[in-house]
C-alpha positions in Angstrom: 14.3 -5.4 -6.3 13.7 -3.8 -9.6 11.6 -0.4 -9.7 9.6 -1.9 -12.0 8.5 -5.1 -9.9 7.7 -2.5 -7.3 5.5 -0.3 -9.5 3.6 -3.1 -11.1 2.9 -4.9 -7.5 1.5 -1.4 -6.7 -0.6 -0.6 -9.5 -1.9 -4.4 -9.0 -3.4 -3.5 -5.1 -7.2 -1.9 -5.1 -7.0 2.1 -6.0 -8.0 3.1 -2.1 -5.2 0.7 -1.0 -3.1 2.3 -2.9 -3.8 5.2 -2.2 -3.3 5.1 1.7 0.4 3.2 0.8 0.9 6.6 -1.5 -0.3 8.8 1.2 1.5 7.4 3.8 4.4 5.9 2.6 5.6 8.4 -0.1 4.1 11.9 1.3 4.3 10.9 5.2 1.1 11.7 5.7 -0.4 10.4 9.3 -3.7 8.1 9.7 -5.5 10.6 10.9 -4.9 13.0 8.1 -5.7 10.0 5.4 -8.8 9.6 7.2 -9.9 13.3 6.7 -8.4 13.8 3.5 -10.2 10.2 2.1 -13.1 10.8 4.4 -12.8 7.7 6.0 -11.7 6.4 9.5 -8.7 6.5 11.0 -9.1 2.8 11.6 -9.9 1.7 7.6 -6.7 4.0 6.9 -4.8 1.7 9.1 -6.1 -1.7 7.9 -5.8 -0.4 4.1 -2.0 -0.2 4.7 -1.8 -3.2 6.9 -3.4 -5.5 4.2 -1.5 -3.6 1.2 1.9 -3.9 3.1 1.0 -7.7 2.7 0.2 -7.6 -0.7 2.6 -6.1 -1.8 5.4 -8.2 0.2 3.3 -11.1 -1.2 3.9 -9.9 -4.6 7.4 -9.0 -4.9 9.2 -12.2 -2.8 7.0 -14.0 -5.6 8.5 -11.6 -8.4 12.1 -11.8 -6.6 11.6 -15.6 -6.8 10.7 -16.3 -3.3 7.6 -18.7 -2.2 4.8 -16.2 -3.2 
């Protein structure tokens, strides 16, 4: 996978997706404190990286050449 498939699948996902996939993917922040620091619950954190985790997987087997 090319860095640049990877930082044009994330730019592509809604801004408070992305955001949760920064926050807990790159800075390790927990759920809990996403949900405090985006003042929303622990529970949307959660789905928002769920669904963007798909997204994204969607988006790079399809930019890797696999079935989209």
């Amino acid at each position: 996978m090319r860095s640049v498939d990877l930082e044009r699948a994330l730019l592509a996902l809604p801004e408070a997706a992305r955001a949760v996939v920064l926050l807990h993917d790159l800075e390790g922040l927990t759920h809990p404190e996403i949900a405090e620091l985006l003042e929303i619950p622990v529970g949307t954190s959660k789905r928002r990286l769920f669904d963007a985790r798909r997204e994204l997987r969607r988006r790079l087997s399809g930019a890797l050449g696999g079935s989209p």
